[in-house]
C-alpha positions as CSV (number, residue, x, y, z in Angstrom):
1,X,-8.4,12.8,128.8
2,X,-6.0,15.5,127.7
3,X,-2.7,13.9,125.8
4,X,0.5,14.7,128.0
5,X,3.2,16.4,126.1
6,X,6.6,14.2,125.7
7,X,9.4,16.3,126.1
8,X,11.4,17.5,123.1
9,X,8.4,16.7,120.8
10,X,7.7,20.1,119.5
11,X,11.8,20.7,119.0
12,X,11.2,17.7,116.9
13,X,8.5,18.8,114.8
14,X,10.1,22.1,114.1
15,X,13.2,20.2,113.3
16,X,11.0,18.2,110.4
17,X,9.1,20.9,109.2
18,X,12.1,22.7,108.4
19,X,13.6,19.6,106.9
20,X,10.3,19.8,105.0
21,X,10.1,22.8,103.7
22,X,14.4,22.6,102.7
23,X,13.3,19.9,100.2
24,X,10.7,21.7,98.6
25,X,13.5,24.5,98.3
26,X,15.7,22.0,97.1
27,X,12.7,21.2,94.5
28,X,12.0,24.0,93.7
29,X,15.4,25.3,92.8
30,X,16.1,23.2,89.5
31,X,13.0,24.3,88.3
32,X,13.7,27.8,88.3
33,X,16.8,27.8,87.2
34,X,15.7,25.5,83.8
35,X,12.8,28.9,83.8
36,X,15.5,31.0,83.4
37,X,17.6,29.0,80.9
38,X,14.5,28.5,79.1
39,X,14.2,32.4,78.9
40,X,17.7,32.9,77.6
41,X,18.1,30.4,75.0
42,X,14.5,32.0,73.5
43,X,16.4,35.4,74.2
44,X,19.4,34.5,72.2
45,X,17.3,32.3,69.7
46,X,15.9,35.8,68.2
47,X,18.9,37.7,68.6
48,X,20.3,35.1,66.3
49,X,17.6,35.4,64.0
50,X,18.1,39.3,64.0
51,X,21.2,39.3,63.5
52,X,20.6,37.0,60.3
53,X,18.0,39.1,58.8
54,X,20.1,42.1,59.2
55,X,23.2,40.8,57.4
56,X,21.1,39.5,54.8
57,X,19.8,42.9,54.7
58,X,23.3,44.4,54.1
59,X,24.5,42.3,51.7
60,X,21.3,42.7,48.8
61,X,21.8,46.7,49.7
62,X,25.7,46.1,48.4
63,X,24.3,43.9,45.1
64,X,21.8,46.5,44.3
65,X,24.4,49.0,45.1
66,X,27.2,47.5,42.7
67,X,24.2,46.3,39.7
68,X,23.2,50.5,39.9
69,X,26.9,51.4,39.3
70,X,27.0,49.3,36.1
71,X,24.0,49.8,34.7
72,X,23.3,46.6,34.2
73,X,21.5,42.9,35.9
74,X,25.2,41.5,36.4
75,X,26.4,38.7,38.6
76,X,29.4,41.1,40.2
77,X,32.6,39.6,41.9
78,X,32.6,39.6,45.9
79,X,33.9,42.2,47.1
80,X,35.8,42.2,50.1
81,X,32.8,43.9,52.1
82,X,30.5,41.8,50.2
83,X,32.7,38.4,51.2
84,X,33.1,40.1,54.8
85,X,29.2,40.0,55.0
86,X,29.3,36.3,53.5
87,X,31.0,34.8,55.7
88,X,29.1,36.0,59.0
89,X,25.9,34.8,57.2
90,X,28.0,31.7,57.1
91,X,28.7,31.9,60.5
92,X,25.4,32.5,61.6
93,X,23.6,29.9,59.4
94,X,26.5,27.6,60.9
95,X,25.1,27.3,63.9
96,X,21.6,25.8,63.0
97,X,23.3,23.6,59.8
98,X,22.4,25.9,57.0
99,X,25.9,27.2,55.8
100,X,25.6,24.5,52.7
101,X,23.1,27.0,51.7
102,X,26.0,29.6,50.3
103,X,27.7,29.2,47.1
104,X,31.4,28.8,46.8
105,X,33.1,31.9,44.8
106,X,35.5,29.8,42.5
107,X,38.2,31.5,40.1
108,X,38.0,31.6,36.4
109,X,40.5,29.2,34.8
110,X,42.5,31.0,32.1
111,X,41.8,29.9,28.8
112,X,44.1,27.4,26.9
113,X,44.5,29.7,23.8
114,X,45.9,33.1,24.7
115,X,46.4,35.1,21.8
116,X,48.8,38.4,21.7
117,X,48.1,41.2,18.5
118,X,51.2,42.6,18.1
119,X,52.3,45.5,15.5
120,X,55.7,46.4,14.2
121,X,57.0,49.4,12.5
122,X,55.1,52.1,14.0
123,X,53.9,54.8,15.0
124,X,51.8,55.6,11.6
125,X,49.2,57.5,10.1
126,X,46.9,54.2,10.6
127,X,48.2,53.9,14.5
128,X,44.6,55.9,15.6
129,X,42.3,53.8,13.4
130,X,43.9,50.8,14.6
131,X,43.7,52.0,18.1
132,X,40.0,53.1,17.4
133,X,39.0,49.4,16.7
134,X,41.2,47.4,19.8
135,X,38.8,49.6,21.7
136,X,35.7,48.8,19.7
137,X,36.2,44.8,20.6
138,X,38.0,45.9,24.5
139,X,41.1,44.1,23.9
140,X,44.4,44.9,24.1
141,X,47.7,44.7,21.9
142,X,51.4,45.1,21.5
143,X,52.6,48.2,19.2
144,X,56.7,47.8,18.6
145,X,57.8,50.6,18.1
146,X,60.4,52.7,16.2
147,X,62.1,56.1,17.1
148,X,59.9,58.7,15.0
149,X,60.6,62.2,16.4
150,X,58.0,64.3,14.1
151,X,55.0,65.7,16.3
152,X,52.3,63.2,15.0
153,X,54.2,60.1,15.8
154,X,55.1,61.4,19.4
155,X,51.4,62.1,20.1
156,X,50.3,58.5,19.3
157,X,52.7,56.6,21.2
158,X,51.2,58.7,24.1
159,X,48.1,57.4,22.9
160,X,49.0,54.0,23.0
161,X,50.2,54.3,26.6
162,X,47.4,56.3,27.4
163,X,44.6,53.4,26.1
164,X,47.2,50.8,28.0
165,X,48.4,48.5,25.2
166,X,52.2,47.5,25.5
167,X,54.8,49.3,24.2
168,X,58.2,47.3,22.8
169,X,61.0,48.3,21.2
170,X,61.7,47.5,17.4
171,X,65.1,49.5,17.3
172,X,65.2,53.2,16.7
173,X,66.3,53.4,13.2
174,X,65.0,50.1,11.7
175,X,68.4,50.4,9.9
176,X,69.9,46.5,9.2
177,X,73.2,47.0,8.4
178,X,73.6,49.9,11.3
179,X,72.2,47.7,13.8
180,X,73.4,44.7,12.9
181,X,77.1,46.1,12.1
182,X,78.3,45.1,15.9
183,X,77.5,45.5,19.1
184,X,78.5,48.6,20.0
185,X,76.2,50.0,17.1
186,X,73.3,47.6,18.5
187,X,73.6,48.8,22.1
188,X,73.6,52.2,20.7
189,X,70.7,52.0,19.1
190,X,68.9,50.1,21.5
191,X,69.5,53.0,24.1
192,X,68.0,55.6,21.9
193,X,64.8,53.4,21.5
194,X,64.8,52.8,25.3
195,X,65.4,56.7,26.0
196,X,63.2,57.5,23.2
197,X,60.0,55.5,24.8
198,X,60.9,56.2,28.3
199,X,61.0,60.5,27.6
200,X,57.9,60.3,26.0
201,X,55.9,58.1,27.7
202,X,57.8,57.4,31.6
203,X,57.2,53.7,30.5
204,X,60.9,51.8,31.1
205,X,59.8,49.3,27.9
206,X,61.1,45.6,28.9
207,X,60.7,43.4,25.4
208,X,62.0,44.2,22.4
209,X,61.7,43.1,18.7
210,X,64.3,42.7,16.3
211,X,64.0,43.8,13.1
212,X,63.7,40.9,10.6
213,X,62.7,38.5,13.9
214,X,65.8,36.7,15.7
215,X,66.3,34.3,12.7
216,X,67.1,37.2,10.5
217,X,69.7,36.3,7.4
218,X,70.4,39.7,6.9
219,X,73.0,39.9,10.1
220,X,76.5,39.1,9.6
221,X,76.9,38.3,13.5
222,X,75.7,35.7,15.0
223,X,72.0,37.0,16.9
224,X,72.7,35.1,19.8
225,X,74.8,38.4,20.8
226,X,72.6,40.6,20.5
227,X,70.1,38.6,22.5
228,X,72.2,37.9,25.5
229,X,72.9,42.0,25.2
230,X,69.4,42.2,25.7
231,X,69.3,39.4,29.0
232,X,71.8,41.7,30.6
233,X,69.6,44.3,30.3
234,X,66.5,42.1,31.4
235,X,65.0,42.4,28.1
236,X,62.6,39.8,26.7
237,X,63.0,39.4,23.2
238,X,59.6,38.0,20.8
239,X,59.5,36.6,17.8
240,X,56.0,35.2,16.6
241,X,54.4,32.1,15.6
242,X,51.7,33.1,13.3
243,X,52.2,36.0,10.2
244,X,49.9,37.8,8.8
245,X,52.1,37.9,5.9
246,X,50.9,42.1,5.9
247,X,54.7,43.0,5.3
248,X,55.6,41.7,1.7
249,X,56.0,43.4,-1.7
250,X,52.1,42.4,-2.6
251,X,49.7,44.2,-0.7
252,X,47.1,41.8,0.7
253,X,43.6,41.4,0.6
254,X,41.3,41.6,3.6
255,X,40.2,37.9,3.2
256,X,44.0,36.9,2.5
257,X,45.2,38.1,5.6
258,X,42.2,37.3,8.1
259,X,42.8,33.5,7.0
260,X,46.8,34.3,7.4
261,X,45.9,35.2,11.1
262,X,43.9,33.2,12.4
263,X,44.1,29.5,10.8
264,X,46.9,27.7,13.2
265,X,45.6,29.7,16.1
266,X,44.0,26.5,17.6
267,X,47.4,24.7,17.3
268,X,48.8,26.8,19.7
269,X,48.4,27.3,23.5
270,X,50.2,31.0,23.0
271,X,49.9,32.3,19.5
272,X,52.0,36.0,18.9
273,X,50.6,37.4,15.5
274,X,52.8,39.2,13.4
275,X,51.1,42.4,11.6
276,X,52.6,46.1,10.6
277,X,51.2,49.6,11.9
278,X,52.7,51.0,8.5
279,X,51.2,53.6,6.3
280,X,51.7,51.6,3.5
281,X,49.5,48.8,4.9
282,X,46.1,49.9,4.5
283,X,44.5,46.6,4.5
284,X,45.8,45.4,7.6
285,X,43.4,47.9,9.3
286,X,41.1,46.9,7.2
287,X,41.5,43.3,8.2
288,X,41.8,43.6,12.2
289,X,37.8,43.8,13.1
290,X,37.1,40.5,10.7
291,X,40.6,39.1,12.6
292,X,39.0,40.2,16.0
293,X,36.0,38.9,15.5
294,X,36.8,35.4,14.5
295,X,39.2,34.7,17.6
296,X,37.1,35.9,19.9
297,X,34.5,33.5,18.3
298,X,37.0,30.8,19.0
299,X,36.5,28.1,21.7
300,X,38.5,28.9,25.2
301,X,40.5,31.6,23.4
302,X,41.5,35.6,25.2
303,X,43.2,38.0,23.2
304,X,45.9,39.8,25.7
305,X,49.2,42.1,25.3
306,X,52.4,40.8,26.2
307,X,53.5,41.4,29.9
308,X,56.0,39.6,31.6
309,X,53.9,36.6,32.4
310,X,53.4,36.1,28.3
311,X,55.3,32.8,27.3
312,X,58.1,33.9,24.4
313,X,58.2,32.9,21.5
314,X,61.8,33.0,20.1
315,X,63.3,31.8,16.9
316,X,66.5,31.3,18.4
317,X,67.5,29.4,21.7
318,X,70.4,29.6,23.9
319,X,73.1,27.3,23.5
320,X,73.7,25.1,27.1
């Protein structure tokens, strides 16, 4: 017997199957969108690594490139491409917990000992050979200077600039009583030293010397003038703490003056040697590799030239 037909049953059947086959879109739906997610994190996932592998890349062509400049296997300091390329490894390894992996670049700490070679009186015939051995241990010094006009002395203050030690002023004329008569005469002379350095060299020489040291005995004025002459002119003056003892009647030997040098250098945090760049002081040239050598042997201890971040050392103080 053939099943009537209620009406509105096949609207409803369409109506479910539709229902039906909106779930499965539903369904469906998450799934492909966690397919495509899926596909993009794998995408980015080797970018990432590409990316890694290239700056790695970039930064052992800059090492190789800076260790074929020197010559040499060295550790170089980061350069600012070098720390550029750094810090997007850092980046990069950041983001899957690996930036511990990268050393810190941490600054040197200066040494507690810094040592200054300074050398009065000169230009002289010795200026060269001393000259000749600061660049033999690559360390720098002090020359102070006196006004000496003949061709010779001329060419190796030049030189002195030109191997960049320091050049002071020691007076022009090295006379006592003419410096030391008054101020007028010292001012004089202190702008023919000034001009003298500045005309031969274009260096505008800030620290001075005076003859004899501050605590002269040979002035009849009191030095204190003289030095706040020299703070007007912002002027450093230096004395020193440690003598060779190079400038005396008796010439000294070589062992004499190496153990004059160096003994109280350790006492010190800044030690200014006194020595003499004079032609009648052979030995001191003599002396200066064996000096070299033993303070550069010495524990946390640079040899430097005086700049203006050199502590003074000053026989004399101002009054308050």
């Amino acid at each position: 017997m053939e099943k009537k037909q209620v009406p509105g049953e096949d609207a409803r059947h369409r109506r479910v199957n539709r229902l039906k086959k909106g779930i499965v879109l539903w369904m469906l739906l998450p799934v492909g969108l966690c397919m495509v997610l899926f596909y993009r994190v794998n995408a980015l996932s080797r970018q990432l690594e590409d990316t890694q592998e290239s700056l790695r890349q970039l930064l052992e062509t800059v090492e190789q490139g800076q260790t074929s400049e020197t010559g040499q296997d060295t550790v170089p300091q980061p350069s600012r491409t070098e720390s550029h390329v750094k810090a997007s490894i850092a980046g990069a390894e950041g983001m899957e917990g690996l930036a511990d992996s990268l050393k810190v670049e941490q600054e040197i700490p200066e040494a507690a000992h810094k040592v200054y070679l300074t050398f009065d009186d000169g230009p002289s015939k010795y200026t060269e050979d001393i000259l000749d051995i600061l660049d033999t241990y690559d360390v720098k010094a002090t020359f102070f200077v006196l006004g000496k006009e003949d061709e010779h002395s001329i060419e190796m203050l030049r030189e002195i600039a030109r191997r960049g030690h320091t050049i002071g002023m020691h007076s022009y004329s090295h006379k006592y009583a003419d410096i030391y008569g008054s101020l007028e005469a010292f001012s004089a002379d202190y702008y023919r030293i000034y001009s003298y350095i500045l005309e031969n060299t274009g260096i505008q020489s800030t620290c001075y010397r005076f003859p004899g040291g501050s605590s002269n005995t040979i002035s009849d004025l009191d030095m204190q003038i003289f030095a706040d002459f020299l703070e007007e002119q912002e002027v450093v003056f230096y004395d020193w703490n440690i003598s060779s003892e190079d400038a005396g009647r008796t010439l000294l030997d070589v062992d004499a003056l190496v153990e004059n040098a160096t003994a109280d250098i350790l006492k010190h945090g800044t030690s200014i040697i006194l020595m003499h760049d004079a032609a009648s002081r052979p030995t001191t040239v003599e002396a200066l590799p064996e000096i070299i050598e033993k303070i550069l042997a010495m524990e946390d201890t640079e040899i430097l030239p005086i700049t203006e971040e050199t502590t003074p050392i000053q026989h004399i103080h101002k009054s308050e």
